[in-house]
N, C-alpha and C positions, 0 to 999 in steps of 0.2 A: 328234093329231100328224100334221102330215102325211106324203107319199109320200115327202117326200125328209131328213126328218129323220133317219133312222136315218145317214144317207150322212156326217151334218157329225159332225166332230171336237169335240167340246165339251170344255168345262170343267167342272170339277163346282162351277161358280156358274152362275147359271142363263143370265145374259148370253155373248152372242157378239159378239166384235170383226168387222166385217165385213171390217176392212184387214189381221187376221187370215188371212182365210179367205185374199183376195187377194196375199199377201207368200209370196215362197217359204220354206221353212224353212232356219233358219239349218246354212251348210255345204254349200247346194247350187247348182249354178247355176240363176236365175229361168226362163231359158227351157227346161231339162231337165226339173228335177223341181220341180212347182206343188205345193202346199199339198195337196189331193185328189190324191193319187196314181193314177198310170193304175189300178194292182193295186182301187183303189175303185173309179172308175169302170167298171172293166168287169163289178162285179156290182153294181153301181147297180140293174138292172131286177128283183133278185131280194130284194123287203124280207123282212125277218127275220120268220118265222113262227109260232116256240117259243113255248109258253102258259108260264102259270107251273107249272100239273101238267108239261108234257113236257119243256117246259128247265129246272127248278128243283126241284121234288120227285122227281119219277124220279131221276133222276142224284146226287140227294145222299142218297137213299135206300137205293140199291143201293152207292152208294161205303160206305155205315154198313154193309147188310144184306149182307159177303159174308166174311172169311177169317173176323172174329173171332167174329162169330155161328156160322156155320158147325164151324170149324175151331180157337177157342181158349177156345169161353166153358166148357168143360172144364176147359183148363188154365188157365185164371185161376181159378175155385171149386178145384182141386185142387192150385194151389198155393201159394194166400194166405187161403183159405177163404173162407167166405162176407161173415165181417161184413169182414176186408181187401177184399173183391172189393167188396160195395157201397160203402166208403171210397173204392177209386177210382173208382167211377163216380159217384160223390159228387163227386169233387176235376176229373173233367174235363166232367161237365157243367156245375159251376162257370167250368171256362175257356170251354166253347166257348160260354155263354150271353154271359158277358159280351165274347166275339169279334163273338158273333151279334147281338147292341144293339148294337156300333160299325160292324158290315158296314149294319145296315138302316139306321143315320144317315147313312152316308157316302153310301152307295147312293140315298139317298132328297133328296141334296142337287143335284141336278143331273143330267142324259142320261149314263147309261154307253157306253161304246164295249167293244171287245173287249179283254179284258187281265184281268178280271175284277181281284184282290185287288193284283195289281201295277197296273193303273187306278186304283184308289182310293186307295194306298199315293201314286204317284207325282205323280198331279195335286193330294193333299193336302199331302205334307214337301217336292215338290221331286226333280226329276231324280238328284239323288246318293242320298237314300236311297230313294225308288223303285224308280232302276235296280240298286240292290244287292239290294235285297230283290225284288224279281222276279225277278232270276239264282236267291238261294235256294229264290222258290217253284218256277221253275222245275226244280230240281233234285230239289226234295223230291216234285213230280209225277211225273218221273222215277222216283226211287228209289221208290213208293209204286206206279208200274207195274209194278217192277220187284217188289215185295214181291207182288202178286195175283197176277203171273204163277209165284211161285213156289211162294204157297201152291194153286194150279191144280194145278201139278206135282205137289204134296204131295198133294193129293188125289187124283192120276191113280194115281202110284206106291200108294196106301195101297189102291186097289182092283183093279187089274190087273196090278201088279208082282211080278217073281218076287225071290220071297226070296235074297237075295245066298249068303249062308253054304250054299246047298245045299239047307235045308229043303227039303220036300215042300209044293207049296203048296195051301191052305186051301181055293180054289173053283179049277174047269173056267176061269174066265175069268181069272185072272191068267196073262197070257202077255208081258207087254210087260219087257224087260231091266230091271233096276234098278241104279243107281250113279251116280255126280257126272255122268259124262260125258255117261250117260243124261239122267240127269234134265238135263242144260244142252242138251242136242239137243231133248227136249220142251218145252223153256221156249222156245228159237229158234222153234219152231213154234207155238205158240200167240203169240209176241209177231208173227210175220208176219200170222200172221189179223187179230191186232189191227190192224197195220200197214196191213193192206187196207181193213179197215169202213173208217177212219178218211180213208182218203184218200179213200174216196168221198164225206164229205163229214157234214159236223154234224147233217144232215136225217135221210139213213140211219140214222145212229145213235140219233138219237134215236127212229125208228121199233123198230129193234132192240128199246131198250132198254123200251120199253115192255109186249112180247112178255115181255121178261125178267122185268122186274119184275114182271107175271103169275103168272108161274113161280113166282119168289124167295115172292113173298107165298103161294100157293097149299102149299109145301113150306113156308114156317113155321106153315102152318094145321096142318099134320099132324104137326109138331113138338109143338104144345101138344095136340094131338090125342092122340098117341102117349103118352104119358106117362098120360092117365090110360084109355088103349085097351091098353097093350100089359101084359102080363103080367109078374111078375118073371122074368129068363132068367139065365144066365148065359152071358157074351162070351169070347171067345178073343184075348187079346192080341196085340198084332204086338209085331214082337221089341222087345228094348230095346239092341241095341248101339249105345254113343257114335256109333260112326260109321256104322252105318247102320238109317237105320227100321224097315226090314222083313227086315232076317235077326237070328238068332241062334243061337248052338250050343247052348244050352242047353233049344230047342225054345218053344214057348209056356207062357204061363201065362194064367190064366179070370180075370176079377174079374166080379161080383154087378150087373143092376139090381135093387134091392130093391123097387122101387116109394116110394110115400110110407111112411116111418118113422121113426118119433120117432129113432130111436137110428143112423140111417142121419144126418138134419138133424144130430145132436150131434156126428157124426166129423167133416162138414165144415165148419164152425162156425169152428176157428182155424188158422191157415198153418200150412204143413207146406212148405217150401220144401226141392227137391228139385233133383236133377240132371234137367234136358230129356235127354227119348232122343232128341232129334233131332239137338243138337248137341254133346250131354255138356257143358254148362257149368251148375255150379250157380246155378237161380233166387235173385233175391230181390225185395224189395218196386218195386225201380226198372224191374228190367228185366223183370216182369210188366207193371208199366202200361204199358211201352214199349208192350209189345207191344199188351197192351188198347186202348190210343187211338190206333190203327191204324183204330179201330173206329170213332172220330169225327171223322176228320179229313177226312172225304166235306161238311164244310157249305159247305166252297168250293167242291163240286163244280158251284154250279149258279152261283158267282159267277161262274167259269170259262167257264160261256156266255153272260155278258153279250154279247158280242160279235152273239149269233144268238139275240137272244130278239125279241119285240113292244116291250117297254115294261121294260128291267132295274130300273127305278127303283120300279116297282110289284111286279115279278115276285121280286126276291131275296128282300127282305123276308119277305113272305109264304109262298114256295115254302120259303126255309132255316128258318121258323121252324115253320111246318108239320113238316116231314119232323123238326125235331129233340125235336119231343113224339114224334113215334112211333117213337125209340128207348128209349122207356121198355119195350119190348119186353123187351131186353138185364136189365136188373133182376126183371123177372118169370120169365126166362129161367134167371139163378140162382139164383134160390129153388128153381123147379122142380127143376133138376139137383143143388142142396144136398139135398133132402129124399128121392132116389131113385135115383141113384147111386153104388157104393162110391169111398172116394177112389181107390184103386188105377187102377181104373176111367178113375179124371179124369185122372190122371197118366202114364200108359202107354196111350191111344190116344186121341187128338185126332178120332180120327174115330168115335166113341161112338154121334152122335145117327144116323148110317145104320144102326149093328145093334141101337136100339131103336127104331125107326121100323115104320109098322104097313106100309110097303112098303120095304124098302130102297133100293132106285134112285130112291125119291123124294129123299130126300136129297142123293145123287150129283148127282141133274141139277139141283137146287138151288143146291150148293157149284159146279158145273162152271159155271152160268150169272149165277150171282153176280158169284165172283171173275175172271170172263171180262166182264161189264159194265164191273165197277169199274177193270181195266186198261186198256180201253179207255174212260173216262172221264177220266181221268189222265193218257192217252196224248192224247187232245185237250185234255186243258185245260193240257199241258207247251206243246203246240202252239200254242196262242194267244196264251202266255205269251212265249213266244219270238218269235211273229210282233208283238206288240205292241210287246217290246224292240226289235226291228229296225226299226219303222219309228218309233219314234221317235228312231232314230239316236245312241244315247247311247254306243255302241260304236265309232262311225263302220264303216270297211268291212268291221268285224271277221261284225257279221251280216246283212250288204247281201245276201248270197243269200237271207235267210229272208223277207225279201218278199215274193217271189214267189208267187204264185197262180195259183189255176187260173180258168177262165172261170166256173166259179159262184163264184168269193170264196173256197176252202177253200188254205189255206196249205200246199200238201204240202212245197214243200223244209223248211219250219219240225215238218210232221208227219217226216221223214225222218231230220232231226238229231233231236229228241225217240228216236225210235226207235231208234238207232241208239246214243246214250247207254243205253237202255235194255238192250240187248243187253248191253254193257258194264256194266251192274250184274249180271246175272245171273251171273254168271262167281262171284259171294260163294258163291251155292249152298243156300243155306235162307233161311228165312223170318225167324225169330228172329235169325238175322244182322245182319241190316239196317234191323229195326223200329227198334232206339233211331235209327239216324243220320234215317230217316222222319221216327218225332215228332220230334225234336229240331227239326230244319228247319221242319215245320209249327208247334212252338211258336212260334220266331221269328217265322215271320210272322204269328201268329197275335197275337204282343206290338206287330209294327210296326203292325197293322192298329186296336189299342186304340191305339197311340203317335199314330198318324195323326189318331184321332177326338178324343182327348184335346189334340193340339196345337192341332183347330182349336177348340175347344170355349174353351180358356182365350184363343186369338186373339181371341177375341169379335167376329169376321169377320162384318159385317153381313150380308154372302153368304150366311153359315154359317145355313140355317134350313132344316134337314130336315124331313119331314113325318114323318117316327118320332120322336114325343120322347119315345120311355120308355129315354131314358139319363140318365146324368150323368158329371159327370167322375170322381164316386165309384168307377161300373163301369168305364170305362177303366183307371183307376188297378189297381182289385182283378185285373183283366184279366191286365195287364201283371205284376205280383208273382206271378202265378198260375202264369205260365207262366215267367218265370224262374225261380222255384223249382222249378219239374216240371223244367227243363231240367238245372239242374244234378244234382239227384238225381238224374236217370236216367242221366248221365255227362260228367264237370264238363268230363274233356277236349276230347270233341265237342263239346258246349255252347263250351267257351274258342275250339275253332279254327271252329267257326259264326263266331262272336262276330267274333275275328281277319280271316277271309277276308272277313263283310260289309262290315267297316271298310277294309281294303284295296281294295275294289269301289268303295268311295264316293268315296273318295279319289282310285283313279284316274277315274272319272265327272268326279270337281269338276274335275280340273286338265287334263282331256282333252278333256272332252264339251263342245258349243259350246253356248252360253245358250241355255235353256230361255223360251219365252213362258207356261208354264202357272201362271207365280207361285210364290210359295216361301215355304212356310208360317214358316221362320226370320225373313224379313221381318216381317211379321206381328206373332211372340211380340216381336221387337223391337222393333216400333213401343208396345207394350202396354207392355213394360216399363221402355221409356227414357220415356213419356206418366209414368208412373206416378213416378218416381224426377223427373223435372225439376220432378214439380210439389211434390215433394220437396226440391229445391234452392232453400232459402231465401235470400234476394238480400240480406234484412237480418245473418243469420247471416253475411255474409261477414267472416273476420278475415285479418289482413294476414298471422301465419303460414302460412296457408296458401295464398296469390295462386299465380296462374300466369298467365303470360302467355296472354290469348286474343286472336290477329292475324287483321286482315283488310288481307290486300296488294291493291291493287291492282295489276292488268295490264292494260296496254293488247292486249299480241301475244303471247301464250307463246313465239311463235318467238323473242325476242329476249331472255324470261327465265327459261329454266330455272334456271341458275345461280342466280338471286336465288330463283326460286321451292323450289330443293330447299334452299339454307341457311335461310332461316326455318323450314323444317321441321325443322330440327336446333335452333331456338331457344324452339319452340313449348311444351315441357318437361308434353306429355301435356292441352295445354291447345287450345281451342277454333283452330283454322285456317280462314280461312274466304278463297279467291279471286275478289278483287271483278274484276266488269268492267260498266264502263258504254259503252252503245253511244246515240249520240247519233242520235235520231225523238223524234217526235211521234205516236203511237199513234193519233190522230183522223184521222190522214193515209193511215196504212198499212189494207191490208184482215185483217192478224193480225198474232198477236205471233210479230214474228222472231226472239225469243229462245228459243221453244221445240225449233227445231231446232239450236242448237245447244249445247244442254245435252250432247248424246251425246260431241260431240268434247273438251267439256271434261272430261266424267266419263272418258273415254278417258286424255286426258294425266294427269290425276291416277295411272289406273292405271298407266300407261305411265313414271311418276316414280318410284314407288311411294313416295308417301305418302299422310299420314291427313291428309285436306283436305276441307271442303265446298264445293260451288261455289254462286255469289250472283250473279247478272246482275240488270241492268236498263237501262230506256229511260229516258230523260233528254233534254232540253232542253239541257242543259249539263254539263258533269266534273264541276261542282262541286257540282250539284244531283243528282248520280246521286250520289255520295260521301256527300252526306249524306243521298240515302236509306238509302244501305247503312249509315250507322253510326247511322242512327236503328233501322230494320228487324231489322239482320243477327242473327241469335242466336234464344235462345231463352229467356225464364226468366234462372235465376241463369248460362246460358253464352250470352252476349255479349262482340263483340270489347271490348276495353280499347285495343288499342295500333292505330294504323293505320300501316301501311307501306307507303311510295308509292319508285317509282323517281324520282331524280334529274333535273331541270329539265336539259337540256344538249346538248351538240349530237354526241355522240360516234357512231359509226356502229356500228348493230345488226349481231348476230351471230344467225344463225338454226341453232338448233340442236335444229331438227325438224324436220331436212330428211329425203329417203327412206332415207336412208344412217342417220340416227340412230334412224326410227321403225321398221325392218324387222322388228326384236325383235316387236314391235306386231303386227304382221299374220304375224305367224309361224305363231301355233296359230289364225287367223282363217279359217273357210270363207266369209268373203264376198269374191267377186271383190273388190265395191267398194271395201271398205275397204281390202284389200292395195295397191288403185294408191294410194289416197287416206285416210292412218289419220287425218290429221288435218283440220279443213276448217276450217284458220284462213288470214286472208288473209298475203300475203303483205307482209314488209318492206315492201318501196316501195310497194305501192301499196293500204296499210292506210289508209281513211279512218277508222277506229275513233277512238275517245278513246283520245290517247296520256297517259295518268298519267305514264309512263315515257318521254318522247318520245324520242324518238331518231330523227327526220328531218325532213326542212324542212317538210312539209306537214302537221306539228302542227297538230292545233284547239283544241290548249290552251296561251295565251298565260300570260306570269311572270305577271301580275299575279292571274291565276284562280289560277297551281298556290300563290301563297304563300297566298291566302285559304284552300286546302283547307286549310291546314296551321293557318291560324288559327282557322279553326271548326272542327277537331279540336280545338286545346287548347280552344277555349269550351266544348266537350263534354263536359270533360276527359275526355280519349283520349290517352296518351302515341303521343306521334311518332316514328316511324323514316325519316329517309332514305338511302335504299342508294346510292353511286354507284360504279361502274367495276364491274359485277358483269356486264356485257352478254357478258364472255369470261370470266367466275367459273367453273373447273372443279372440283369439291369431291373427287374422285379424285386428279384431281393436288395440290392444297392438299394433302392430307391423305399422300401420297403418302411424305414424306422420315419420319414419325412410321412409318409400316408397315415401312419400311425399315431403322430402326435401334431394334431393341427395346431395347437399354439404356439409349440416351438418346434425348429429343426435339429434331428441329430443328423442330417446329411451334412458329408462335409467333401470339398474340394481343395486341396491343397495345392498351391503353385508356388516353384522355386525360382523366382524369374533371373538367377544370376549363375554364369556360366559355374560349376564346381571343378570345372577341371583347371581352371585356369583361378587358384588361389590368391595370385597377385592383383586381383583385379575384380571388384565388387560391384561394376557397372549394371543398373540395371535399368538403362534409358534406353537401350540400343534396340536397335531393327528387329532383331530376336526376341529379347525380351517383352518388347510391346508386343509382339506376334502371339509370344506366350498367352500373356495378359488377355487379348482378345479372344483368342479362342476361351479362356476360360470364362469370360463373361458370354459371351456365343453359348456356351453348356447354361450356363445358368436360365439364361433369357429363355431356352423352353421349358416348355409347362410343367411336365414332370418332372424337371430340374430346377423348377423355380425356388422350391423351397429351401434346397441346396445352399448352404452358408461358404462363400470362398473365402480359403484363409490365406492370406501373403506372408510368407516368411522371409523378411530381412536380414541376412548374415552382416553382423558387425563386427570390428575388432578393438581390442581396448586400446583406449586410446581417441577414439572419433565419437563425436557426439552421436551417441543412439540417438536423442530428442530431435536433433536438428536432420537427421537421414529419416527420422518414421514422420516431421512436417511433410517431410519437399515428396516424400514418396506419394503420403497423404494428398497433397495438393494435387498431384499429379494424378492420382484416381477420382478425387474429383473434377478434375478439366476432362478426363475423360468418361466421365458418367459411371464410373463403374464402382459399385459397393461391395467393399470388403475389408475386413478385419486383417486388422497389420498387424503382425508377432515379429521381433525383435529376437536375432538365436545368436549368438556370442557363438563365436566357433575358432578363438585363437587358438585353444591346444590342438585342432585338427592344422592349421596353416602352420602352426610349432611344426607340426609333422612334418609337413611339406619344406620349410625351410633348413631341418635340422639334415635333411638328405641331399640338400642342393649343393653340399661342395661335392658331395661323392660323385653326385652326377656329373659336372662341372667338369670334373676329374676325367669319367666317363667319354666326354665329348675328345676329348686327344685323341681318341681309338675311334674315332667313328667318321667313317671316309669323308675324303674333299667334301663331297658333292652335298652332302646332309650339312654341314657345316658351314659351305657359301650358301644352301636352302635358307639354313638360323637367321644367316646375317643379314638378310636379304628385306627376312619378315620382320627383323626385330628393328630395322631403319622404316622400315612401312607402320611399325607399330608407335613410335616416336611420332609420326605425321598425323595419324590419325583412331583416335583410343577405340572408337565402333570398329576399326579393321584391326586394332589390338586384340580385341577381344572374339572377332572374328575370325582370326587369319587361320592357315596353315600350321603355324609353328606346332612341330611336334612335342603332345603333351607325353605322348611314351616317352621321351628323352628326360622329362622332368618330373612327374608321380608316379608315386612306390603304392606299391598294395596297401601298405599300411596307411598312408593317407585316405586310399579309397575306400576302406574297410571302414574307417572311424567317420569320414563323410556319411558312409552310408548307415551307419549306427546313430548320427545325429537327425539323422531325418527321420528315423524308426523310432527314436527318444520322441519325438514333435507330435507323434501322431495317437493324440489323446485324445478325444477316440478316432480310432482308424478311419483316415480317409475313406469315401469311392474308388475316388482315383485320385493319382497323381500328376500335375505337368514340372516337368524339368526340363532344363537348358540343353540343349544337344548341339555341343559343338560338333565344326565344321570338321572334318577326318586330316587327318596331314597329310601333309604332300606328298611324301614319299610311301609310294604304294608297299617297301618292305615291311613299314609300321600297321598295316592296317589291321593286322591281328592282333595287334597289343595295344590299339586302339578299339576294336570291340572288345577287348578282354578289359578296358578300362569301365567301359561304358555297361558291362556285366556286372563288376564289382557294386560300381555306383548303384543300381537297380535292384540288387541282392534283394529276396522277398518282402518286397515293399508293396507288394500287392499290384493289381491292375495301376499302371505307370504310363505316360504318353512324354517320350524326348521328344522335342519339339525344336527345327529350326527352321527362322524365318528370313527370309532373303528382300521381299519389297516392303515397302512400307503400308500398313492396312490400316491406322490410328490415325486421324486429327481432331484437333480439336477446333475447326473451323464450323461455321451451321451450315 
């Protein structure tokens, strides 16, 4: 590795993005704060020197080797007995082994940096649960400070304290006050010493702690030494008042080392759960282990120095699994104390093993140098935790001070807050106090850190290839149920508001914190399991009960079509959305593909609409060869578009309604200059050379005669058609706006034309089309803020046919298919007058119009005889047969109808004709018809979407 690799930021995939390194991070400005922070740069010259014995076994050794060895492996045998007492050290070497196989997987998947378990947690789930569960480990390093420094105190007090109640005290050397206040002034004092090693820096400490660990190991030699050196004696108890350790009025009483004896092993054998003389609450099974896996929660101690080791990826591994065989100490340890002292003994003085030691002050400096490592261990790894939260900014300037460093790299304002929290624990006042809130906290993370290795394990993240592979997702899994269950038993409430406040943390992360580049392992399970389900979704199994529309709209300019783009989003009915846009090049031509910078603006506007939309770009030659790639391409599996929706051929003038005033929202919670001047990087109106699908100004590249071909090889596709016109000033707030306003009745209205107009001979409104119509307009209704929405059906009749008997069978027919809506009956003979009074002229007309258009007619008009759906469908050219003036009075009967103004409009949108010479006089018809009728949807439908089967 080389000199300057400790310096880079990595990922825990083994790849580094270079444009990474170089990009500032999001939230700040580029030319203030670079990617490498000055606070790095300036201890650049000092690489990380910790082995894996002095940054990783030390320190997770002595975090294991100090209150509860010292100071409780007593009162665990004396108040759960021996075989409860191996159960639980049964149940938490269970957790922290299977903690300890996801820490060496994670760890062994990529360079660690400083953060230890909140590193691996965060660059594995993702900035939200990362940064919540770092706060927790943070806290729980804290509190775990805060628990060594008290049990220091407890052991200062149990040896120089003067007995409160007056006693006469027991040795020459107890001289030091005893009481709350007392002991919370010794605890300030020894957390400032901590305070100080600590600032001087990870190096010192680690030197310290090595001296200590000397110590600690030398004084448990004479522990198992003592036991079979020291003689049976008998001990003089310290008091037992509730409220305080070392006085009582009733003077002392003696309990027994008997040495090894059968009948000594038989009394501590089964629980005897009692009242703590420390804090008068009586034990039981939960809050013994609490307190017991105080014992083991030192294995992140050394994860805690990744930040300041050689090599973390080789070092934790090894250094945590090390040090966690040589807490089999602890089980040897109670057998020893079950088979040779009395229970009395175990239960009234926690400090037992100094008065049967073959020197007593060995002990002392034991317990004093122990539980004085282990705080300061916890007191730097709160520290790191903290300084690694701050500089990845997930808080914004809530922890911008804890950056700071000093000129070797040691984080003091991040050591000063840690400390200072810590203070503020001790104010609880004992030990026992505060173990459950400890483990509790360390379970949690102890479950996010299995949760972490288990999400990438089933990611099946080709990244994902640790050099430890003695896990599976088996142990992750047993991990996590391990520690949720301990968590609740030992106290469901802490457990619940744990639970509560991480969930709260993450929450405000996601909606606060500015995007992360570290990847997010929820991507990931999601790519796995929508891979997995689509190849699930069988294309043949498709049945027409259950269709949903899936659209792919083209846009030419989003400026000009929000309106159109957020009502399809209300039409879409939980089905596939897809934003086409074709940009016309030649890719041979260009030196890259320019569509990949602007994916961001359009995944932007999507957010910024808020809908559920995919976006589809391409390069293209032409509209209508980018269209039909998109509707050859678009999709996936059984979700592909079905319907295409294209704006309107026509000359009206665009509305830009993305301008800075609409996109502001946008760059609101945004930390990039850039983006706030500029959220959107789409061109502007006028001088949009893009392919306009939706044209809307002169300098269109897409001519009538291309936009009607799009539309005809869509139907050859069959792909039901949509065209939207008058939508360029379409407000759905306001549309929607009179229905909000009057809860008892609707003035929203929907109008639908379900019968071809262009084809006057012919009033069918059963057909493939029209139900298609029909459906989609009940589709608008069925969402919420369209619910209120009243659909009207307009019947075109002519005299002569029973109106009563066409508004039953219509009637009927909207009830077999569930759909409610009000039928109006529109008489429209003088409009088909029109149309017939012109039919000889035309007729006339047709002698001049070549062979080929002529054997076309005759062709369709023998197909229209066999079958009245392909009557009403066909080719036949309608420009051969209606006059403007038909279309002008059509389009005036539908304007008479609309009392009061529709929202929108659905009408019939025949099928274009055959003869590509017509297709201008065929949009030119379809323009008449539409004449300011306001936001309009022509709509044709090619498969069947309707039954009335269950």
């Amino acid at each position: 590795m080389s000199e300057r690799t400790p310096l880079l930021h990595y990922r825990l995939s083994t790849s580094v993005n270079e444009s990474e390194l170089r990009a500032p991070p999001t939230g700040q400005v580029p030319e203030e704060h670079p990617v490498i922070p000055r606070h790095r740069v300036s201890h650049s010259s000092q690489p990380k020197k910790l082995s894996t014995f002095f940054g990783v076994v030390i320190p997770t050794l002595l975090s294991m080797f100090s209150v509860v060895v010292f100071l409780r492996i007593g009162f665990l045998v004396g108040q759960s007995g021996l075989y409860q007492g191996i159960g639980m050290f049964i149940v938490a070497y269970f957790i922290i082994c299977m903690t300890v196989l996801s820490v060496c997987a994670i760890s062994t998947n990529g360079a660690l940096d400083a953060g230890g378990a909140y590193y691996m947690i965060s660059r594995a789930l993702g900035p939200e649960f990362g940064g919540s569960i770092g706060i927790m480990f943070f806290l729980a390093n804290v509190c775990a400070c805060a628990l060594y420094v008290l049990g220091l105190v407890e052991a200062i007090v149990a040896t120089f304290g003067v007995p409160e109640d007056g006693a006469l005290a027991a040795t020459s050397y107890q001289i030091l006050p005893a009481g709350y206040w007392w002991s919370l002034l010794y605890a300030t004092v020894i957390a400032l010493l901590c305070l100080l090693v600590c600032m001087v820096g990870a190096h010192i400490y680690a030197k310290a702690t090595f001296l200590i660990f000397l110590v600690v190991m030398f004084v448990l030699g004479t522990i198992f030494i003592s036991f079979f050196a020291v003689r049976p004696r008998t001990i003089i108890l310290p008091s037992s008042d509730d409220s305080n350790p070392m006085g009582n009025a009733t003077g002392p009483t003696t309990a027994n080392f008997t040495g090894f004896k059968l009948e000594t092993l038989l009394g501590n054998l089964w629980a005897d759960y009692t009242v703590d003389y420390t804090t008068g609450n009586l034990m039981t099974f939960a809050t013994v282990f609490a307190v017991m896996f105080n014992g083991c929660t030192g294995i992140m101690a050394g994860s805690n120095m990744s930040g300041d080791l050689k090599n973390p990826s080789y070092s934790i591994p090894r250094g945590t699994i090390t040090a966690v065989i040589f807490t089999i100490i602890y089980n040897l340890l109670s057998v020893l104390v079950a088979c040779s002292c009395d229970r009395v003994l175990l239960q009234k003085d926690y400090s037992f093993l100094r008065d049967i030691n073959i020197w007593n002050p060995f002990v002392t400096i034991g317990v004093y140098s122990s539980t004085l490592s282990a705080a300061m261990s916890n007191l730097i790894g709160a520290s790191r935790i903290l300084y690694a939260l701050a500089r990845d900014d997930l808080f914004g300037k809530v922890l911008s001070p804890a950056k700071k460093t000093s000129n070797s790299g040691n984080p003091w304002v991040s050591v000063l807050i840690s400390w200072f929290l810590v203070q503020l624990v001790l104010f609880s006042g004992k030990l026992n106090t505060i173990a459950s809130i400890v483990t509790i906290f360390f379970l949690l993370v102890y479950a996010a850190v299995d949760l972490a290795c288990l999400a990438l394990e089933w990611a099946s993240a080709p990244n994902f290839r640790p050099t430890f592979r003695y896990f599976t997702w088996h142990t992750c899994v047993l991990g996590i149920v391990g520690c949720a269950v301990m968590m609740f038993l030992i106290n469901s409430i802490y457990a619940s508001a744990s639970i509560a406040f991480m969930l709260l943390l993450l929450l405000l992360i996601h909606y606060l914190s500015p995007t992360s580049s570290w990847g997010y392992i929820s991507q990931a399970l999601i790519f796995h399991q929508v891979r997995k389900y689509l190849l699930m979704l069988d294309v043949r199994k498709d049945h027409v009960k259950f269709w949903r529309p899936q659209v792919l709209l083209m846009v030419s300019n989003p400026r000009s079509s929000v309106g159109l783009i957020t009502f399809i989003n209300d039409i879409k009915k939980s089905g596939l959305y897809v934003l086409g846009h074709v940009q016309l090049g030649d890719l041979n031509t260009l030196p890259s593909d320019p569509l990949q910078s602007q994916y961001a603006s359009w995944l932007s506007l999507v957010d910024h609409l808020n809908i559920k939309a995919f976006v589809n770009l391409t390069l293209a030659d032409s509209v209508r060869h980018g269209i039909q790639h998109l509707l050859f391409i678009s999709g996936l599996g059984g979700m592909r578009p079905n319907t295409l929706v294209l704006g309107f051929y026509d000359d009206s003038l665009p509305n830009d309604k993305l301008s800075t005033n609409h996109a502001a929202d946008v760059a609101f919670f945004s930390h990039d200059l850039e983006r706030r001047q500029n959220p959107f990087h789409f061109a502007s109106l006028r001088s949009s050379g893009s392919a306009a699908h939706d044209g809307v100004h002169d300098g269109k590249v897409l001519g009538p005669q291309e936009y009607v071909a799009i539309i005809a090889d869509a139907m050859k596709m069959l792909k039901n058609v949509v065209l939207a016109r008058h939508f360029n000033s379409f407000d759905r707030a306001q549309a929607l706006s009179a229905a909000s306003s009057s809860p008892g009745k609707s003035f929203v209205f929907v109008d639908v034309w379900p019968v071809n107009l262009l084809r006057p001979d012919s009033t069918s409104y059963v057909d493939t089309c029209s139900l298609f119509l029909l459906q989609l307009a009940c589709i608008l209704n069925m969402v919420r803020a369209w619910r209120k929405a009243t659909l009207r059906l307009f019947l075109c009749v002519e005299e002569g046919r029973s109106v009563r008997g066409l508004e039953e069978k219509l009637g009927q027919l909207l009830k077999e298919l569930r759909i409610k809506a009000q039928i109006y009956p529109v008489p429209w003979d003088q409009q088909v007058a029109l149309h017939w009074q012109r039919q000889d002229k035309l007729d006339k007309r047709q002698s001049s119009q070549s062979p080929n258009i002529i054997k076309e007619e005759k062709k369709l008009e023998q197909a229209d005889e066999e079958d009245e759906e392909d009557y009403v469908n066909s080719f036949l050219s309608n420009t051969a047969r209606l006059a403007d003036d038909y279309l002008s009075a059509v389009n005036q009967l539908i304007l008479d109808q609309a009392q009061p103004a529709p929202a929108v409009r659905f009408l019939y949108l025949p099928r274009p004709p055959a003869d590509t010479l017509l297709y201008e006089s065929y949009l030119h018809q379809l323009e008449l018809l539409t004449q300011d009728l306001g936001p309009t949807l022509l709509i044709h439908g090619v498969t069947p979407v309707i039954t009335t089967d269950i």
